[in-house]
C-alpha positions as CSV (number, residue, x, y, z in Angstrom):
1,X,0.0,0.0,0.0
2,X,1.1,3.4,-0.9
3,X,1.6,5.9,2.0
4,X,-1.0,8.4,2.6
5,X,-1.0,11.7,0.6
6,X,-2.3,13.7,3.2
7,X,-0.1,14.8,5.6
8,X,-2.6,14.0,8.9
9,X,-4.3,10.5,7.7
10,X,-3.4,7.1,9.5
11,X,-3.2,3.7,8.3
12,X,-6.0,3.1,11.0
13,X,-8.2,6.0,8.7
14,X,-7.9,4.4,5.6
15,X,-8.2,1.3,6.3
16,X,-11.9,2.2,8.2
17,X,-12.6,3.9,4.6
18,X,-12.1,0.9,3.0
19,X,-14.4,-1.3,5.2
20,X,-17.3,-2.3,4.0
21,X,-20.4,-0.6,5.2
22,X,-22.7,-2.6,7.2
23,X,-25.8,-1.8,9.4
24,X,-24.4,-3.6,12.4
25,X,-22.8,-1.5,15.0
26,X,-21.3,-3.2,17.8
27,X,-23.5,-2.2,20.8
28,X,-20.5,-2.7,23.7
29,X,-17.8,-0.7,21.8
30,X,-16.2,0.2,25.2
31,X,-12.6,-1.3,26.0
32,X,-12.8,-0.8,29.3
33,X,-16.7,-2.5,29.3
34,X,-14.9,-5.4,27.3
35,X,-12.2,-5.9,30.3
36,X,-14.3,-5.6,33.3
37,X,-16.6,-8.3,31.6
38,X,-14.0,-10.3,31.3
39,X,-12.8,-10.7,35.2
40,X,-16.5,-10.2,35.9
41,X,-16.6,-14.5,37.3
42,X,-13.3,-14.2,39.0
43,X,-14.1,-11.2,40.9
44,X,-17.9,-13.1,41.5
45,X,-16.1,-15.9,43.4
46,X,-13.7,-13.4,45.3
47,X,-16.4,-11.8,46.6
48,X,-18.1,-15.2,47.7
49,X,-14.9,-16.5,48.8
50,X,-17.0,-17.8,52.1
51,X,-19.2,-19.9,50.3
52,X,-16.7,-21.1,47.5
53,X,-14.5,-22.1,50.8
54,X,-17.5,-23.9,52.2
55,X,-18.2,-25.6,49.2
56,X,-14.5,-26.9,48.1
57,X,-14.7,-28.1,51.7
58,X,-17.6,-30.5,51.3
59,X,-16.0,-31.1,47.4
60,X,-13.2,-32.3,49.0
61,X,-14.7,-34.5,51.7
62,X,-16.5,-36.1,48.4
63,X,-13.3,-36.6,46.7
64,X,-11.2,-38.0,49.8
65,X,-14.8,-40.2,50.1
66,X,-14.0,-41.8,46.7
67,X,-10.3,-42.3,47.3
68,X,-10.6,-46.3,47.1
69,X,-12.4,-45.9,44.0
70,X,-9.6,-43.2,42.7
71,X,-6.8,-45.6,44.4
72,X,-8.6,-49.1,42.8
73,X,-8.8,-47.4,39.4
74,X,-5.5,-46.0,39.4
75,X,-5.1,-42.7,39.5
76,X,-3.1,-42.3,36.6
77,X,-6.0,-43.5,34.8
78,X,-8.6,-41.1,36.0
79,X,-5.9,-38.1,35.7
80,X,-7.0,-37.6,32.1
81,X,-10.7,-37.2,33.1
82,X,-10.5,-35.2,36.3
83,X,-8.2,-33.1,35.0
84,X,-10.8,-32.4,31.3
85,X,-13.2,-31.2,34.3
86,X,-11.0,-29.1,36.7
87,X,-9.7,-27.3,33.8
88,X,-13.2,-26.3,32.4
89,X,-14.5,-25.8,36.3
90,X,-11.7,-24.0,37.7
91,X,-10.8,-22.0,34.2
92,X,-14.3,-20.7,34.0
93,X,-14.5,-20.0,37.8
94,X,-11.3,-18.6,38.4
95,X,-9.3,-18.5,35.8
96,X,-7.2,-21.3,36.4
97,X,-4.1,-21.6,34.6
98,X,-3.4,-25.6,35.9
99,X,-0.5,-24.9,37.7
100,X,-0.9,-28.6,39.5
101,X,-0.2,-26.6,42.8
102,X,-3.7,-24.9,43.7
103,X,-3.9,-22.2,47.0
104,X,-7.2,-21.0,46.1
105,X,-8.8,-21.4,49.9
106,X,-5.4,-19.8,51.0
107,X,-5.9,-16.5,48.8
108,X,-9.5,-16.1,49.2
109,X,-10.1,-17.4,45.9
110,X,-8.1,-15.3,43.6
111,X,-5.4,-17.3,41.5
112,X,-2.1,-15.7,42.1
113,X,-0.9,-17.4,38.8
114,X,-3.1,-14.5,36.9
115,X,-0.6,-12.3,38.2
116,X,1.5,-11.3,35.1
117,X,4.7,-11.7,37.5
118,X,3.4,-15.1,38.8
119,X,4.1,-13.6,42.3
120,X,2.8,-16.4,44.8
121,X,3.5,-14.6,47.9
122,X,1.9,-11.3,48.1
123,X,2.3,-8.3,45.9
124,X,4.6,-6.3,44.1
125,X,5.5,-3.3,44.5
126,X,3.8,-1.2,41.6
127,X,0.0,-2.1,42.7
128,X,-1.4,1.1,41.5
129,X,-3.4,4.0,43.4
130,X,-6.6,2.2,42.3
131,X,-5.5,-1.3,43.3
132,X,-5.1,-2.0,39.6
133,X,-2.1,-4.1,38.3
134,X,1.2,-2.4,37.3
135,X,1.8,-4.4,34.4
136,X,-1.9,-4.7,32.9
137,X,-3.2,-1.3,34.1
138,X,-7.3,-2.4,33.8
139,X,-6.9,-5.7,35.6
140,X,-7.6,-5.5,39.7
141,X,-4.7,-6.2,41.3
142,X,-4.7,-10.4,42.1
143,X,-3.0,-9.8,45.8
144,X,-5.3,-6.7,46.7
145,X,-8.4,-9.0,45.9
146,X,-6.8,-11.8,47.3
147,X,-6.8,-10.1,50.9
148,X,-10.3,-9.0,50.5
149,X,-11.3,-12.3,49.7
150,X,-9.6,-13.7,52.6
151,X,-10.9,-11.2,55.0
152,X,-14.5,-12.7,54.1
153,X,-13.2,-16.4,54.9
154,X,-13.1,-19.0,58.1
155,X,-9.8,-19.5,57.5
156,X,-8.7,-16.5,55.8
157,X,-5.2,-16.1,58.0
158,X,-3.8,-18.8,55.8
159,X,-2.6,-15.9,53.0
160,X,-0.4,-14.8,55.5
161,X,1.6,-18.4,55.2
162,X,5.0,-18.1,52.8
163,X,4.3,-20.3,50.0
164,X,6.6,-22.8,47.7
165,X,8.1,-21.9,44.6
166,X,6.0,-23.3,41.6
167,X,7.5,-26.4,40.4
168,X,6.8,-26.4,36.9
169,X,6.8,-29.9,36.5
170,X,3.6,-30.2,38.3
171,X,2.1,-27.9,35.1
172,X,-1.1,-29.3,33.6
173,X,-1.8,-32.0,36.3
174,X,-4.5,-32.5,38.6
175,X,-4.5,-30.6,42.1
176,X,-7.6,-32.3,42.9
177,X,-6.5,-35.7,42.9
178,X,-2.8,-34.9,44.2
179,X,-4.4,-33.2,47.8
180,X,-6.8,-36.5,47.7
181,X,-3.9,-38.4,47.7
182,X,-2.4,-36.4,50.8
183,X,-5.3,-36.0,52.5
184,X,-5.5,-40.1,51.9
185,X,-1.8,-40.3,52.9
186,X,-2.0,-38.5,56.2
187,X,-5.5,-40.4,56.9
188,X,-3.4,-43.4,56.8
189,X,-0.8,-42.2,58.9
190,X,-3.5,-41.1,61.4
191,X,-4.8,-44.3,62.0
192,X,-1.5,-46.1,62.3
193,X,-0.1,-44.1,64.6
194,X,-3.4,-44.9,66.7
């Protein structure tokens, strides 16, 4: 394409001439609409971070429930399938990126891993005025929700423990199944030492 005669006309200007003309007009325009919609669900379940911590309680009692079934099965077998679902679930209701390694109920719902730094430990130090993120300016800040979330918890004190370093081989697995397994584990444990 040539460049534009004129001396103030964009690339953005003549391409919009071009266009073909159409009847439709978008009726959310609005970038900022656009981006609010779009953490709209996440910032739903920090706000009920109380009854999403109820719930994964009694979701976890069902899951620790079917342990022999998990353990009879194998649960390399059922990894492919539980993990199909906790992807959709938690993606949809968090925005889970499947680190393998979830601390949902310790940062009152809010996924540290949509931090752009992948902080797991509070936040940095260029949280705007607003709350908002330093890196993606329109995006709440994941620690400052995280604390609100937490303050409407049972256990909300637990943001205040340091946590691990994200081992990245645990990537795309199932943190369902891996704290069934624990929670199996110390069960065990528990009884022996009785």
């Amino acid at each position: 394409m040539t460049p534009p005669a004129g001396g103030g006309v964009t690339q953005a200007t003549i391409v919009k001439k071009a266009a073909p003309k159409s009847d439709y007009k978008p009726a959310d325009v609005s970038p900022q609409r656009r981006v609010q919609r779009s953490y709209s669900v996440r910032l739903w379940a920090i706000r009920h971070s109380r009854l999403l911590e109820w719930f994964y309680a009694r979701f976890a009692d069902v899951f620790l429930l079917l342990h022999p079934l998990w353990k009879g099965l194998g649960y390399g077998r059922v990894e492919a399938p539980v993990k199909f679902v906790e992807k959709r679930v938690k993606g949809f209701m968090f925005d889970c990126r499947m680190c393998g390694q979830c601390i949902l109920s310790s940062t009152g719902m809010s996924c540290p891993m949509n931090c752009p730094k992948q902080l797991r430990n509070g936040p940095c130090g260029g949280v705007r005025a607003n709350g908002n993120c330093e890196v993606e300016p329109d995006m709440p800040c994941v620690w400052v929700k995280a604390w609100e979330g937490s303050r409407n918890m049972v256990k909300g004190d637990a943001i205040l423990a340091v946590q691990k370093p994200v081992d990245q081989s645990l990537r795309e697995t199932s943190a369902w199944l891996r704290v069934t397994a624990r929670a199996a584990a110390e069960r065990e444990q528990a009884k022996v030492a009785a």
